[in-house]
N, C-alpha and C positions, 0 to 999 in steps of 0.2 A: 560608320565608314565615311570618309569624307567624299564631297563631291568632287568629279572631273568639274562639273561645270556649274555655276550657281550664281542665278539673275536673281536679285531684291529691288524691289520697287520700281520696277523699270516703266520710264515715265518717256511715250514721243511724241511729241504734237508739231502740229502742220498751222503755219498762219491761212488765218479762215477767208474767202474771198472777202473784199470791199464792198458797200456797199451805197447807195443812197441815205438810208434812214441809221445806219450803221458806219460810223467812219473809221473804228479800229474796233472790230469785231473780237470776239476772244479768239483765243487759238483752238483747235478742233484736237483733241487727246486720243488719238486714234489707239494708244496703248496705255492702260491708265492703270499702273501699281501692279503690273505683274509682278510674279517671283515663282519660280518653279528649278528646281535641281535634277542634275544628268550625274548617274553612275556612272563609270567604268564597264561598257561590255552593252547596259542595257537601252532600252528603247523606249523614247516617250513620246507618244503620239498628242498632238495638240490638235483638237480638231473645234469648230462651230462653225455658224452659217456664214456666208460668202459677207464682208466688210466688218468681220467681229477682229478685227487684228492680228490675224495669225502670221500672214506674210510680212506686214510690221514689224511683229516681235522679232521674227529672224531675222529681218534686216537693220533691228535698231543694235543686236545683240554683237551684231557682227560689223555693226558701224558703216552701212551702206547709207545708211540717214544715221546723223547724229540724236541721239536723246538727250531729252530735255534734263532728266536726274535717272538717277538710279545707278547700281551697280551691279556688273558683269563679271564675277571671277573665274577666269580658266585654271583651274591646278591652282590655287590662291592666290595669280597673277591676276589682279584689276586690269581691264581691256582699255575704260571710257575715261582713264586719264594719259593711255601711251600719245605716245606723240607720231609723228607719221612712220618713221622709218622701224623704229623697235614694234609698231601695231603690224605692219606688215610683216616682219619674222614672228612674231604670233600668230598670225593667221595662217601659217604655214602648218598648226595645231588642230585647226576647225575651218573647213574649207562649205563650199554648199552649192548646192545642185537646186537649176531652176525648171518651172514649171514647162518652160517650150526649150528643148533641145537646140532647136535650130536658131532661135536667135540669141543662146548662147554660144555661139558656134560661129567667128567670121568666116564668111561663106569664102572670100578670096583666098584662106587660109590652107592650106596641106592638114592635113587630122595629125600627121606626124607634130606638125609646130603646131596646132593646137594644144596637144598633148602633153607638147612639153615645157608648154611655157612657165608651169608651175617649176617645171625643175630648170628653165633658165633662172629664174628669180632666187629660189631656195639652195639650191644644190649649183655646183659646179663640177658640170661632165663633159668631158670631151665630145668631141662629136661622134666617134663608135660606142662610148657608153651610153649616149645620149640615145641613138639607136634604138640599143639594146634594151634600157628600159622602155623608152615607150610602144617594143615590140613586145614585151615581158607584160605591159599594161593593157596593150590589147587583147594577150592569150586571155586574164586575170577575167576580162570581163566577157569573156566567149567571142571574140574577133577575131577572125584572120591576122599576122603580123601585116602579110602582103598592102591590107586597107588602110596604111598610115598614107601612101601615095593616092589617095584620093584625096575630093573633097564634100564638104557636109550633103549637098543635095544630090551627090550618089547613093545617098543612102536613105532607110526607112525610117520611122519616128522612133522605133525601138533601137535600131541600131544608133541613130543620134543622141539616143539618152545613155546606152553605154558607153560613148566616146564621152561624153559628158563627165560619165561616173569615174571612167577611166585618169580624165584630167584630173578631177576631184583628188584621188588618191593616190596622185602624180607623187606627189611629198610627203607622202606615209601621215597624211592628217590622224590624229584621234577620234575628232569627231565629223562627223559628217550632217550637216542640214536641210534636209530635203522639202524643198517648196513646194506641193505639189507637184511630186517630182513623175506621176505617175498619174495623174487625173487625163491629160490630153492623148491615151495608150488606150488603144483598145484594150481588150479583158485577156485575150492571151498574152499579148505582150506584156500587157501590166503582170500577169503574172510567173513571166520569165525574169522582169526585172525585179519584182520581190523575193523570187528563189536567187538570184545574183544579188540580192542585199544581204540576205541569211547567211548565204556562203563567206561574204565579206565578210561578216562579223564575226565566223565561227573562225574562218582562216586567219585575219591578221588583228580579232579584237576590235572595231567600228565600235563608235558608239555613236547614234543616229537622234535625233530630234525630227520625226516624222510629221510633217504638215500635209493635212488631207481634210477633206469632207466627206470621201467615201467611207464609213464609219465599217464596212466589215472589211474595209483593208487595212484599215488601224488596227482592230482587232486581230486581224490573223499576223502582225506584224509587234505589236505594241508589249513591251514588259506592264507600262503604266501610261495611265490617259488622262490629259487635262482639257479641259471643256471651257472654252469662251466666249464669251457675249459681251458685244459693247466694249467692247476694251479689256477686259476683267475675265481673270478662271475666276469660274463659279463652283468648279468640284473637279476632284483629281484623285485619285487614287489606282491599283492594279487594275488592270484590264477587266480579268474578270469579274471584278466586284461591279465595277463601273455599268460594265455594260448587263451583266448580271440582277444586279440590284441599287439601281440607280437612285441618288441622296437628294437630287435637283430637278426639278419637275422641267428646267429647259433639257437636262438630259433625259429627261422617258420621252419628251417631244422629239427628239430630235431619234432617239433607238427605235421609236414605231413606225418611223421613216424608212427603218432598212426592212427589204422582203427580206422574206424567212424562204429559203429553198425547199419548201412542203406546202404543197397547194394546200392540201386541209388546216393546217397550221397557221397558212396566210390569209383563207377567208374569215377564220375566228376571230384575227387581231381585229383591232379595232386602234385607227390609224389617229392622232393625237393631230387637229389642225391648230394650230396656234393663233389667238384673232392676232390681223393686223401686222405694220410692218416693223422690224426695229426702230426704235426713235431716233431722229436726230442727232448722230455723235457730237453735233455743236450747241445742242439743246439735251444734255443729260438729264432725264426726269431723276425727281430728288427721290431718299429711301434706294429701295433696291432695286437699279436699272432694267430687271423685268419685270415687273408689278405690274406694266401697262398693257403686259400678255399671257401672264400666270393665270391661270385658272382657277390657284386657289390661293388666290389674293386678299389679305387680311388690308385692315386700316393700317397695320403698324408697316405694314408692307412699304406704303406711299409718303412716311418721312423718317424712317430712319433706316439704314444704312447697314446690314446684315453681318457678324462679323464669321469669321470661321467655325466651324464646329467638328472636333474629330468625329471622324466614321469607323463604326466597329469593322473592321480588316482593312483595317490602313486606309490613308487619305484625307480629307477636311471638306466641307461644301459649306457654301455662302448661303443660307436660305432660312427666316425667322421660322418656318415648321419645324425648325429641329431644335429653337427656346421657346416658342410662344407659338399657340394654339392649340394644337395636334399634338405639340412636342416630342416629333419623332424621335430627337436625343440619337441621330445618326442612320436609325431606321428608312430600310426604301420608301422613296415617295409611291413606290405600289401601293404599299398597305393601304392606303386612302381611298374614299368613294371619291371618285373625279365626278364635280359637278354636269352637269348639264351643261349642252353647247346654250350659250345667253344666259344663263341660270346664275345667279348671286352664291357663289359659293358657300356652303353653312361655316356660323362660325363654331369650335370645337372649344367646350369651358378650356379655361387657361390653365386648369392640371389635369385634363383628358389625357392619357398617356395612350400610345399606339405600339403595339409590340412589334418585333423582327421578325 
């Protein structure tokens, strides 16, 4: 099936400050070779720890920052060679929802002409049609019509991210990209607004590129999950596999992070700290950029450079356990005895095989 949506090697980098002993520093790659594909209808959650590029990726994809290389095809239209006026009738296709409601939201603004700026841009309606959809756009997202006569700080954080969502799919987008579009929500509201995502998608068809950290709302939300560090997915594949039977040992780090809703359940886990902080995105360590917090870090780890490996039930992960050591060959990084917290992890002869 071909993709709605499909990034290759999507490359963004930021010139790195000045400095004394450095007078043209390299540039800092805050997005370095992604590529990942959006169906028609489904959901793909991008999640890692907070400066691993996820808000990047959306905004290089969607040409809020320009990228360095790479390619972005929407329906087999290339995005990052349109020129200004045909990029924004494309964008009328994948529109995107940000993390704080309110300061996407001009506070001088009527929610009415918030609302509808997307269809002064895209569409031409008179001013009773004009109305009528964005009173059609407030029912869609659980709003009073009557609330287009307000403005943004009459209202609550939930309600300002439905007005939000409401603009979003002002112009019948395809797809929709949410930034963290539900982190700054309490836990009920957060979950009125992911029962208003499900309905979107079940009603007019959405297809969503979800960016989050909260890893069991990707989960309850996500068709398929890609996992980032440093710039780079490290491993992708169906939700439940991912979270299920994780291929990446920065994914079983980052999964023992989420509580388990069963006290007895959640004292047996035993919680995965990771040494240390990410490195330097201006100073990439050579080899595989977590080697300097992997726990079960081989020599081959720290100079060469991991390439993909399919995973049995769909998906790929970056990680030498799955050619060399262990050679899981796709198998969960559970299976493994996890060294000791300071412990030199053992090495595993070079054809020790580890079953699924």
């Amino acid at each position: 099936m071909t993709p709605l949506l499909e990034v290759q090697d999507l490359v963004v980098s930021f010139a790195a400050r000045r400095s004394l002993l450095r007078r043209r520093p390299a540039p800092v790659r805050a997005v370095d070779g992604v590529s990942f594909e959006l169906h028609q209808g489904e959901t793909l959650g991008l999640v890692g720890e907070s400066g691993c590029g996820k808000s990047t990726t959306a905004r290089g994809l969607m040409r809020l920052v320009e990228p360095e290389s790479g390619s972005v095809r929407l329906d087999g239209r290339e995005l990052l060679d349109l020129p200004a006026r045909p990029l924004r009738s494309a964008r009328r296709d994948i529109q995107m929802v940000f993390q704080d409601p309110y300061s996407s939201l001009d506070p001088s603004m009527l929610v009415r002409d918030s609302v509808a700026e997307p269809l002064d841009v895209h569409l031409r309606l008179d001013r009773r049609e004009r109305a009528e959809r964005v009173a059609e756009l407030l029912r869609r997202v659980g709003l009073p019509p009557e609330y287009m006569m307000r403005y943004p700080h009459e209202f609550s954080g939930g309600q300002r991210q439905r007005i939000t969502i409401a603009r979003a799919i002002a112009a019948e987008p395809r797809i929709l990209v949410l930034d963290e579009a539900v982190s700054a929500l309490d836990v009920s509201t957060q979950n009125q607004v992911i029962a208003l995502l499900e309905e979107l998608s079940a009603a007019i068809g959405l297809t969503y590129l979800f960016i989050a950290h909260d890893l069991s709302v990707v989960r309850h939300i996500s068709d398929r999950v890609a996992v980032m560090y440093l710039g780079q997915i490290v491993e992708h594949g169906p939700a439940a596999r991912v979270f299920d039977a994780p291929a990446h040992p920065y994914t079983e780090a980052l999964l023992s992070a989420v509580p388990v809703p069963a006290p007895r359940v959640q004292r047996r886990r035993e919680r995965i700290v990771l040494a240390g902080d990410p490195p330097d995105p201006s100073r990439v360590p050579p080899g595989c950029r977590f080697h300097t917090r992997c726990p079960y870090v081989m020599d081959l780890c720290r100079t060469e450079v991991p390439l993909p490996t399919r995973v049995p039930g769909a998906g790929e992960v970056a990680c030498h356990l799955h050619t060399t050591g262990p050679r899981l060959s796709g198998a969960s990084v559970r299976t493994l005895d996890r060294p000791a917290a300071g412990a030199r992890p053992p090495r595993a002869p070079s054809g020790a095989e580890v079953s699924a």
